[in-house]
N, C-alpha and C positions, 0 to 999 in steps of 0.2 A: 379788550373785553372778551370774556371766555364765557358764555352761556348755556345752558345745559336745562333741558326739559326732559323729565322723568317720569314716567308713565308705568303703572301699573294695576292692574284689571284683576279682581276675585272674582269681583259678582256678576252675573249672567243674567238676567229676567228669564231666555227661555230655553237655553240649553246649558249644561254642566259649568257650575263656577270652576275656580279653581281655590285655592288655597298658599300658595305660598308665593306669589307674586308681587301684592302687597308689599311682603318683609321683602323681598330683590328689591321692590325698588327702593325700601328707602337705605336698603347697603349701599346702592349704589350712588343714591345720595350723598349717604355720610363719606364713600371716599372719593368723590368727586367734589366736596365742600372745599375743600383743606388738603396741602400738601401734608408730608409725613411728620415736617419741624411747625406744623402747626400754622403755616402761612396760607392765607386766602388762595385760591385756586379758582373753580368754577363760582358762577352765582347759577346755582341751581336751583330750580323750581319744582316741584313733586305732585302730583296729581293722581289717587287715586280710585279705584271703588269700590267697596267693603258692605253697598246692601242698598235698600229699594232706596234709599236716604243720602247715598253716597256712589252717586252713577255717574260713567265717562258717556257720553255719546258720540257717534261719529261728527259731528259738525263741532261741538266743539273740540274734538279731539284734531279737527282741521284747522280749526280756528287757533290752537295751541300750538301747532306746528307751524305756522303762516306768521305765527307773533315770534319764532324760532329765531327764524330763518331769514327774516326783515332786514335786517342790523347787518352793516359792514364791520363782523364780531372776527375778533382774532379767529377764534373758535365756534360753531354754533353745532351743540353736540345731542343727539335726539335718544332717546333709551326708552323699549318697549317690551313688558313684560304681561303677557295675555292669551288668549286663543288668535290662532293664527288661521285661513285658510287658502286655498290655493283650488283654479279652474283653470277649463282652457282661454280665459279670456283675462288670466293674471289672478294677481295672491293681495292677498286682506288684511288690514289689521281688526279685530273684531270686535268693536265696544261692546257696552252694556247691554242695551236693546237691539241688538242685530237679533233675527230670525234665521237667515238662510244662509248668512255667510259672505256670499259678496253686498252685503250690502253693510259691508261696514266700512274702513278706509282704504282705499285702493291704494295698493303697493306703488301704482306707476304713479297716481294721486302724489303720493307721499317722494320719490324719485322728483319728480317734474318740478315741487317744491324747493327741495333740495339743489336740483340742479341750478334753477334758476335765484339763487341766492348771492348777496354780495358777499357774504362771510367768506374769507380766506380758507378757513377750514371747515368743511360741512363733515361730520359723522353723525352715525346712524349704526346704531346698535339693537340688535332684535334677538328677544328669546324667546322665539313663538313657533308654532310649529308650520313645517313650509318657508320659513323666513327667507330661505337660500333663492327664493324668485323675487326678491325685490331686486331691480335694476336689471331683469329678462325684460324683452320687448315682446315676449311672448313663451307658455311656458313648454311649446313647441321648439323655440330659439334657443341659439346658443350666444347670441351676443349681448353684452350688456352698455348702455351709454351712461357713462357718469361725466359728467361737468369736471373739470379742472377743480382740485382741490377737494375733491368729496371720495370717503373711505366708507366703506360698511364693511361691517360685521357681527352673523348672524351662527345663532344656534344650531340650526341644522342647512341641510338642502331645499329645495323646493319639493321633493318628494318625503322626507324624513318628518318625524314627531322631533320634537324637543322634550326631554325625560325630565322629569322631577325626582329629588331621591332628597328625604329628610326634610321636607316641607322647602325646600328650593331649588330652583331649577339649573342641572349641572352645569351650563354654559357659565349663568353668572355665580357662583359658588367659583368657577377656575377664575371668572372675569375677575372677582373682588379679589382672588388671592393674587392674580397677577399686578391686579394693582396697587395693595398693598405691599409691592417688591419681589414678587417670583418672577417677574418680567423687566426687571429694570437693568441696566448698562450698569460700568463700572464707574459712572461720575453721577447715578442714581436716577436716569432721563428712564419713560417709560410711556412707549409709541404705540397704535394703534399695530404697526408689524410686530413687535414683540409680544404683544399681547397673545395676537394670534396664536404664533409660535408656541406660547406658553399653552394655551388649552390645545392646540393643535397637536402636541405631544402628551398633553397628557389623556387624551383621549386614544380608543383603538381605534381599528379596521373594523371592525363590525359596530363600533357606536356608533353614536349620531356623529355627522362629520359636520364642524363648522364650516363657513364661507366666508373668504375675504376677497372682497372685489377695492381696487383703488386705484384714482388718476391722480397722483400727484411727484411732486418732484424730489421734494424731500418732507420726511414725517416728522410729524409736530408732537410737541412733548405732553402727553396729558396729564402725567402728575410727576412728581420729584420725589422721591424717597432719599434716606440715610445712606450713601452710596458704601459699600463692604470697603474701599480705601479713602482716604484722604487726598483731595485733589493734588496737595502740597509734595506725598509720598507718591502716587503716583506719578508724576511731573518728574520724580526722579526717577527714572524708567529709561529716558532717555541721555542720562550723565552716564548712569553706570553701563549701560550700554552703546559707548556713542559709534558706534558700529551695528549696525542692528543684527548678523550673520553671526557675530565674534562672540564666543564662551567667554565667562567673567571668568577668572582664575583664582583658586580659595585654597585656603591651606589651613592651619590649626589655628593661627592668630586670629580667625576672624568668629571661632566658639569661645563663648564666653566663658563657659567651665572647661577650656584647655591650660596646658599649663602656664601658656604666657600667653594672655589676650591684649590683641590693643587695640584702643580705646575707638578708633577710627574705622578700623575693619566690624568691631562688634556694630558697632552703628549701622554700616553700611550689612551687614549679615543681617540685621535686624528687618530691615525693611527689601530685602532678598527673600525673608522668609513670608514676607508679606506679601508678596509676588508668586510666590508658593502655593501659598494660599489658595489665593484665587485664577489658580492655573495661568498664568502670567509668565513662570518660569519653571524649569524643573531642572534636578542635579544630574550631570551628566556622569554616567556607569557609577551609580550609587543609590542603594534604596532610598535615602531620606538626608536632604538638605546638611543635616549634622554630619553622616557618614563623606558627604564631598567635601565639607570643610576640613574633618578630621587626618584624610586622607587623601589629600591635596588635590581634588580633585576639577570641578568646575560647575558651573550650572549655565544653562542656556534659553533665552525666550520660547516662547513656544508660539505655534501659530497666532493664537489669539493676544500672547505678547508682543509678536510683531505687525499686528493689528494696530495696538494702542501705540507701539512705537510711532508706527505710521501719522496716526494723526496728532502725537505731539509733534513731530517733526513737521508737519505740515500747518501746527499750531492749531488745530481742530478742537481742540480743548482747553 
């Protein structure tokens, strides 16, 4: 069971709405619904408030969290896009009718939740400003406690704004492309560490810097996408290389438009260049794949090809 509660906050009664949180959440929604070949994925939920008629409050935005996080769920995945605040006594999630700020859902509130949950996997995603002080025990501290099994990942630090640019907010704008497959492996898996990685880099030094805190042991897959190889092509990675150090050795019979190709080599050159591709391999003292064939030359794995060696040989895939 993979469940997924999505939170998103416009309207303000007394201080500044916002405007483009709304639409995050429901992107985040749509690519948390369904994997990429169209297969069921999360059962997500969506909550949120758009005017005097359609308000979150703190109690039930607790009460939402509390119905979360109940369930011993494969996954129990939280997403919060809104006004965010932060004091010396911890940081806020801020509904509709808060006034002053902490008195909307307390970060550690929201953590203690979390921690104390039977769900295998707790995440907690936040694009709000200050976000980086949920799981501080104070915002003096530098230590954070998370339970077994529980990931966050937030838009800025506990001192930073979270930016908006084109009516959504840059965290989740990298979040949905990462998830739509700027963050996914080569058999199409796409983790809470990838994600990161993904906005992690595509942000500067001087932006908002996201935060990723986690106890766990190994990272759980949140969506599956169209993988760039074929697990089938891939799995041959380890035949043509059954030495994982040793250069393949190529010569003209393995280009298809040389003057005598055969039939066996061109196959195997085919899916060489597929490994190519996706930095898997590259031709050894030869600009381009063609020229090492042409010119009898070689190609060899590359780091990240003896990566994947690795865990087919280890049968990890």
């Amino acid at each position: 069971m993979r469940k997924a509660l999505v939170i998103g906050i416009d309207y303000y009664e007394t201080i500044n709405s916002l405007h483009g949180c709304v639409n995050d959440a429901y992107a985040v929604k749509t690519v948390l619904d369904r994997h990429s070949d169209g297969t069921k994925n999360f059962d997500a939920v969506i909550e949120i408030a758009t005017g005097p008629k359609a308000t979150i409050e703190r109690k039930e935005l607790k009460n939402k969290v509390e119905e979360l996080f109940k369930d011993k769920s494969d996954i129990a995945l939280f997403y919060f896009s809104g006004h965010g605040y932060v004091e010396s006594t911890g940081g806020y999630l801020i509904t509709s009718e808060c006034k002053d700020g902490d008195d909307g859902l307390s970060m550690n509130d929201l953590l203690e939740i979390a921690n104390n949950s039977p769900a295998r996997n707790k995440i907690i995603i936040l694009d709000c400003c200050h976000s980086g002080m949920v799981g501080k025990t104070s915002q003096k501290g530098d230590r954070s406690i998370l339970s077994e099994g529980l990931t966050i990942l937030t838009a800025s630090s506990e001192t930073q704004y979270a930016i908006e640019e084109n009516g959504s907010g840059v965290f989740t704008t990298l979040f949905i492309d990462a998830m739509n497959g700027s963050a996914s492996n080569l058999v199409g898996d796409i983790t809470p560490g990838s994600i990161y990685a993904h906005i992690d880099q595509s942000l500067g030094s001087w932006e908002q810097r996201p935060i990723f805190k986690t106890n766990v042991t190994t990272f759980t897959t949140l969506r599956k996408v169209q993988p760039p190889i074929a697990l089938s092509d891939l799995k041959q990675l380890i035949k043509l290389f059954p030495v994982k150090g040793q250069n393949f050795k190529l010569d003209p019979s393995f280009e298809p438009e040389s003057a005598n190709p055969d039939e066996d080599n061109v196959l195997q050159f085919k899916i060489l260049q597929k490994f190519n591709r996706i930095n898997l391999v590259i031709p050894v003292d030869a600009e381009h794949m063609y020229y090492a064939a042409m010119e009898s030359k070689a190609c060899k794995l590359t780091i990240l090809g003896e990566h994947y060696w690795n865990l087919l040989d280890r049968d990890r895939l």
